[in-house]
C-alpha positions in Angstrom: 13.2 -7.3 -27.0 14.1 -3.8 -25.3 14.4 -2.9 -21.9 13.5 0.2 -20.3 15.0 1.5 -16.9 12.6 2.8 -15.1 13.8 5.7 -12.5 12.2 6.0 -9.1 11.1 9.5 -8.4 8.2 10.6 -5.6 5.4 11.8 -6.7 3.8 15.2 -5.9 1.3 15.6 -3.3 -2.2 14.7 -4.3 -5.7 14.5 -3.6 -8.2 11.5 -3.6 -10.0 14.2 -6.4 -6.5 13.9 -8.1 -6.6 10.1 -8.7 -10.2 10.3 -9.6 -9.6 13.4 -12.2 -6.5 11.1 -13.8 -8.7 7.7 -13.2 -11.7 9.8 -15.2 -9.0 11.1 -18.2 -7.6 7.6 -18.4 -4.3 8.7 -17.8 -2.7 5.4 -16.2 0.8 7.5 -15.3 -1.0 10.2 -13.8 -3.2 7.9 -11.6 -0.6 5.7 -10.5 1.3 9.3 -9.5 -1.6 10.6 -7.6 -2.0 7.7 -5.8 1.2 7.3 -4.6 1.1 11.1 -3.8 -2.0 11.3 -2.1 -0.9 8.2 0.5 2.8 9.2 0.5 2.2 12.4 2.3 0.3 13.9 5.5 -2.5 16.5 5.3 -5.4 14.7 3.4 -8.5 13.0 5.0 -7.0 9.8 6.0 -10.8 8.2 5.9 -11.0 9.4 2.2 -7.9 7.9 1.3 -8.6 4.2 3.2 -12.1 4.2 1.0 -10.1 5.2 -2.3 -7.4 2.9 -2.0 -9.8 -0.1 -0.8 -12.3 0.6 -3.7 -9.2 0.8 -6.0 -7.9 -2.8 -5.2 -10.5 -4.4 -7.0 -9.7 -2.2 -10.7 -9.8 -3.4 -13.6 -6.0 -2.5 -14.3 -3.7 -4.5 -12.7 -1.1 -2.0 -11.6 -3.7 0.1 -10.3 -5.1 -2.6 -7.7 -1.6 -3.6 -7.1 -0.4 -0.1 -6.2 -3.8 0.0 -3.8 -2.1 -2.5 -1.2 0.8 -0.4 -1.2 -1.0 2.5 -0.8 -2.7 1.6 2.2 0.7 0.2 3.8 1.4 3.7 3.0 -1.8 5.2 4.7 -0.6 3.2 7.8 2.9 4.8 8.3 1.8 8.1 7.6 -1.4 8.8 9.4 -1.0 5.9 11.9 -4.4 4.8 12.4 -7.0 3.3 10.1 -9.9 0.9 9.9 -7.9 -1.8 10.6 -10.3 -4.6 10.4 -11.8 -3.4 7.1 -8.4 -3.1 5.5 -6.6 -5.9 6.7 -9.9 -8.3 5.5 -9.7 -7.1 2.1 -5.7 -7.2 1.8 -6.1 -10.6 3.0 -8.7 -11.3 0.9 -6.3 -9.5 -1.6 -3.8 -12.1 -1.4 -5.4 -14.7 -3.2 -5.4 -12.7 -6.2 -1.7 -13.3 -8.0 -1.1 -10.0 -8.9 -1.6 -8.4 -6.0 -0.5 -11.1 -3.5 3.1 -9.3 -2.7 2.2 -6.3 -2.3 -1.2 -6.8 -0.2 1.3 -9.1 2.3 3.7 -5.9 2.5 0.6 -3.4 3.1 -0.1 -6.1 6.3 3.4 -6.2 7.4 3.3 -2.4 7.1 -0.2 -2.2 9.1 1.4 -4.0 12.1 4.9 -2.6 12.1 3.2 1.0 11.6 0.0 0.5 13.8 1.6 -2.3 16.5 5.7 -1.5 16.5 5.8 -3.9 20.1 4.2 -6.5 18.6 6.0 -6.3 15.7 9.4 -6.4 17.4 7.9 -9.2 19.6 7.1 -11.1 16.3 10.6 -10.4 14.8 12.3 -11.5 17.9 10.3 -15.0 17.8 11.0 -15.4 14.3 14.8 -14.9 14.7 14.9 -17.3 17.6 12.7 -19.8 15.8 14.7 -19.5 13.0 18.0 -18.5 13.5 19.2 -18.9 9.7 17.0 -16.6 8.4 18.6 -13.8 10.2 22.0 -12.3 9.3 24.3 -11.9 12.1 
């Protein structure tokens, strides 16, 4: 058996015509990259991005569709708006699918920390007080 360490870097900035262009070469690195890049950073056409990254949760590839929930976490803290019902019914609908079940509950816990801070905090506060041993003093 070998294991590989696998270094964190971030990615360039990209386009949604990036991911499709690597997505089209079937170059798996490169599409994960542009992904990554074109939801990481401000300046593309956050509309464009949503329908990317909500088309791209149901691929075939199982990285790909996992990195899509991310990615749209992502949209939400960079461009701070979004069509939150439409993504937040497929990331729910999302999380029934095993593979993709962490990260589409991470994209909704970014969506409402992003996109609702108070009620966020107000849901934090509850949870603490509801459950004090889950919280670290």
């Amino acid at each position: 058996m070998r294991h590989e360490h696998h270094v964190f870097h971030n990615p360039p900035r990209a386009t949604s015509a990036d991911v499709r262009a690597a997505l089209d070469r079937g170059d798996l690195p490169g599409v994960l990259d542009a992904m990554v890049g074109s939801a990481f950073y401000d300046g593309g056409d956050w509309k464009e991005l949503q329908e990317l990254h909500l088309q791209l949760l149901d691929h075939e590839d199982r990285q790909v569709s996992a990195l899509a929930a991310t990615c749209l976490g992502h949209l939400a803290r960079v461009y701070g708006q979004m069509d939150e019902e439409r993504v937040v019914t497929a990331l729910r609908r999302a999380r029934s699918v095993p593979h993709i079940s962490g990260t589409a509950v991470n994209a909704l816990e970014d969506i409402e920390v992003f996109l609702h801070p108070r009620r966020a905090r107000w849901r934090g506060r509850m949870w603490r007080a509801v459950r004090p041993w889950t919280h670290s003093a």
